[in-house]
C-alpha positions as CSV (number, residue, x, y, z in Angstrom):
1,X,0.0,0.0,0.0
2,X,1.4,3.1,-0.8
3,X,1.8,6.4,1.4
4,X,-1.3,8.2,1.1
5,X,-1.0,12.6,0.8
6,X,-3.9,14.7,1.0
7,X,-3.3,17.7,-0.2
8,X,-5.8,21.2,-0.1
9,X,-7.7,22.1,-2.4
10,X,-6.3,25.5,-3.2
11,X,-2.8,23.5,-3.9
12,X,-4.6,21.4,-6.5
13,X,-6.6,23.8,-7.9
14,X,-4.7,24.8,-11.2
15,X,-4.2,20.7,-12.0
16,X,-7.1,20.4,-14.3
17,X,-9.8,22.5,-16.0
18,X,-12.9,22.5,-14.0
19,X,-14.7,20.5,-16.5
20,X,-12.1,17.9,-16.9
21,X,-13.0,14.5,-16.7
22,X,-10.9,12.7,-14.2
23,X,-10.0,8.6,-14.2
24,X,-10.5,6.5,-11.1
25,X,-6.2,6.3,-11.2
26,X,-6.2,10.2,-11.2
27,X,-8.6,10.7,-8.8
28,X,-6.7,7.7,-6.1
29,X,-3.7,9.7,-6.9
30,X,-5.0,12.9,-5.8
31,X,-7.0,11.8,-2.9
32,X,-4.5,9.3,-1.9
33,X,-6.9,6.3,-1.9
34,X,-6.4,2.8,-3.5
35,X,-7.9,2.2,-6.6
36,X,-10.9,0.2,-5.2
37,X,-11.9,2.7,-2.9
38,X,-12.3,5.6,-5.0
39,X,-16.0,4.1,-6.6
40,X,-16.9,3.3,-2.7
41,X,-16.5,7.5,-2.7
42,X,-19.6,9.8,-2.8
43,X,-17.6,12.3,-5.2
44,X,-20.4,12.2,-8.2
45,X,-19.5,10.1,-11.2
46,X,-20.3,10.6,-15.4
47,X,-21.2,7.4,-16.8
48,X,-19.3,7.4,-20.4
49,X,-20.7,3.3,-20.2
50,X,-21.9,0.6,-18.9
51,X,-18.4,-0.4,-17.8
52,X,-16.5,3.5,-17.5
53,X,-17.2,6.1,-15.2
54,X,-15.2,9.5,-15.2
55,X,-15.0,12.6,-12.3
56,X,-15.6,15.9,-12.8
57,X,-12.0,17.5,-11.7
58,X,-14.4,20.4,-10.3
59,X,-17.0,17.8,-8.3
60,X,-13.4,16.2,-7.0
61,X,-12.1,19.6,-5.2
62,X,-15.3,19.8,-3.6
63,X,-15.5,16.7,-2.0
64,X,-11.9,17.4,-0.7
65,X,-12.6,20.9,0.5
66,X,-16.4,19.4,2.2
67,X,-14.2,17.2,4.2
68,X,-11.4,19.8,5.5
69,X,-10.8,19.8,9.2
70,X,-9.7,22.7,11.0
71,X,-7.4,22.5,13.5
């Protein structure tokens, strides 16, 4: 398992366009998740098929900011 790294959302935020679709490896990478666990997420998903789903880069910074802690 590799080390996970969660970075802010203002640090990430001139990755991608806003309306760039996103892989499942993309989105583990920047949430620092396994592969598996990024479709067990509840960041909204595209369905391109019946076997492909793709994230919104924009709907991905949001579910990372909505889970900031303040500390």
């Amino acid at each position: 398992m590799g080390r996970r790294c969660w970075v802010s959302a203002e640090v990430l935020e001139g990755q991608w366009a806003e309306d760039q679709l996103l892989t499942a490896g993309q989105v583990a990478a920047v949430v620092g998740v396994n592969l598996k666990r990024v479709y067990e997420l509840s960041i909204p998903v595209i369905r391109i098929s019946a076997r492909s789903v793709r994230w919104k880069w924009k709907d991905v910074l949001t579910w990372i900011s909505e889970r900031r802690e303040m500390r």
